[in-house]
C-alpha angles and dihedrals in degrees: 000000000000087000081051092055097052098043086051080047084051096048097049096053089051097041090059099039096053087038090074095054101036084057089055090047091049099046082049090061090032095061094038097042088051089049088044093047085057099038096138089046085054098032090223095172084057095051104090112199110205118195135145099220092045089052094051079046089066101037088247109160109209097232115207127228116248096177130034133164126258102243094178105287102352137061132241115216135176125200135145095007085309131128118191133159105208105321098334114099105210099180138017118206094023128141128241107290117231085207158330133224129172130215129179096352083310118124122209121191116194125211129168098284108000140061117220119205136196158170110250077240089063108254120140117235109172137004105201129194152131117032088352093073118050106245131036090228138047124217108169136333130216137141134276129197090321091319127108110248129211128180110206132180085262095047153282119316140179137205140161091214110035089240103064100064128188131201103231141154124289097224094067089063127101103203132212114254125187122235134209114263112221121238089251097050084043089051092046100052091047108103086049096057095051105142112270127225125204120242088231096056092047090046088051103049090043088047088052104029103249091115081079091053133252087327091051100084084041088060096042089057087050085056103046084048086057089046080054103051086043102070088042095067091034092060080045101062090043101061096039086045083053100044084059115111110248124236125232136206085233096054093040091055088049084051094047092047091049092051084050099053088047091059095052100048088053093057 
């Protein structure tokens, strides 16, 4: 009995002690499985976390652009899934432009299959792709007589809204041609082009333990065994703390009168 009773001591101290961490450990998974479990509500893949220490985390090197396109007086550059026009980013996870043109204060930015187009503020108004665009794959973009300009593999069209395309001559376009960023402007927009991570990815590796690396996941099973043999002695200590007799005023008082008679017996 008395080897029963230190072995239920030890397993309380312990109990309690690994208790605290284990209940860090399982609000960790909590939070991040409930975000992960509503990843399109919080749109969790769109939310770009930029950080320079993440990103040296995840062995994510910052490239810096050496082209960019004239807009007027500012410069588009790309570089590291980022898209800015002189200090201003106007889109996160998107791929190297072909080009970029600008028409009544309306930027369109041109990739392989899709037309990007937005408000000189930055904020995006229309992504446009597929059937809506005329040709399945773009080549280059420029301008034509007031008039946005897209060479295509089936030819060379023109539209003022992006939607409402033409088939015209190529000889009328003015193209988008990139220019060479110098190394102070490079140096400059660096901390803005730092390598983005999605929230998604980030919950996910927390959630599974590959944010610590190849031996993460490893550690996170040796908790969840803890966690494991946590609830087993606690279950433990419960049930022999509930198959003790139970002691009653009434029984105390009868203990307390017979130690009393013995003491006086013994004076």
């Amino acid at each position: 009995m008395t080897r029963i009773i230190h072995v239920l001591r030890w397993l309380r101290r312990w109990h309690g002690r690994i208790g605290v961490f284990a209940a860090v450990f399982f609000l960790l998974l909590a939070v991040t499985g409930i975000a992960l479990n509503h990843t399109a509500a919080l749109e969790l893949n769109n939310r770009r976390i930029h950080s320079e220490w993440l990103a040296r985390w995840y062995g994510l090197a910052t490239e810096a652009p050496a082209r960019g396109y004239a807009v007027g007086d500012d410069l588009f550059v790309s570089a590291n899934g980022r898209w800015l026009i002189g200090s201003l980013v106007l889109d996160d996870g998107v791929p190297e432009p072909l080009g970029v043109a600008e028409l009544n204060g309306i930027l369109y930015v041109a990739t392989e299959r899709t037309l990007h187009v937005y408000l000189r503020d930055g904020r995006r108004v229309d992504r446009i792709s597929g059937r809506s665009l005329p040709t399945p794959l773009i080549l280059a973009i420029g301008t034509a007589h007031s008039r946005i300009a897209m060479q295509g593999t089936t030819g060379v069209y023109a539209s003022t809204d992006g939607l409402a395309w033409k088939k015209i001559a190529g000889t009328e376009v003015t193209w988008s041609r990139p220019v060479a960023v110098s190394p102070s402007v490079r140096n400059n927009l660096a901390a803005l082009l730092v390598p983005s991570v999605s929230a998604e990815t980030l919950l996910l590796d927390i959630h599974s333990g590959r944010i610590f690396g190849i031996w993460g996941p490893t550690f996170f099973d040796a908790i969840a065994l803890i966690l494991a043999a946590l609830a087993i002695s606690g279950i433990v200590v419960f049930a022999r703390s509930r198959r003790r007799p139970r002691v009653s005023h009434t029984d105390v008082v009868s203990i307390e009168s017979s130690a009393a008679k013995r003491l006086r017996i013994r004076k």
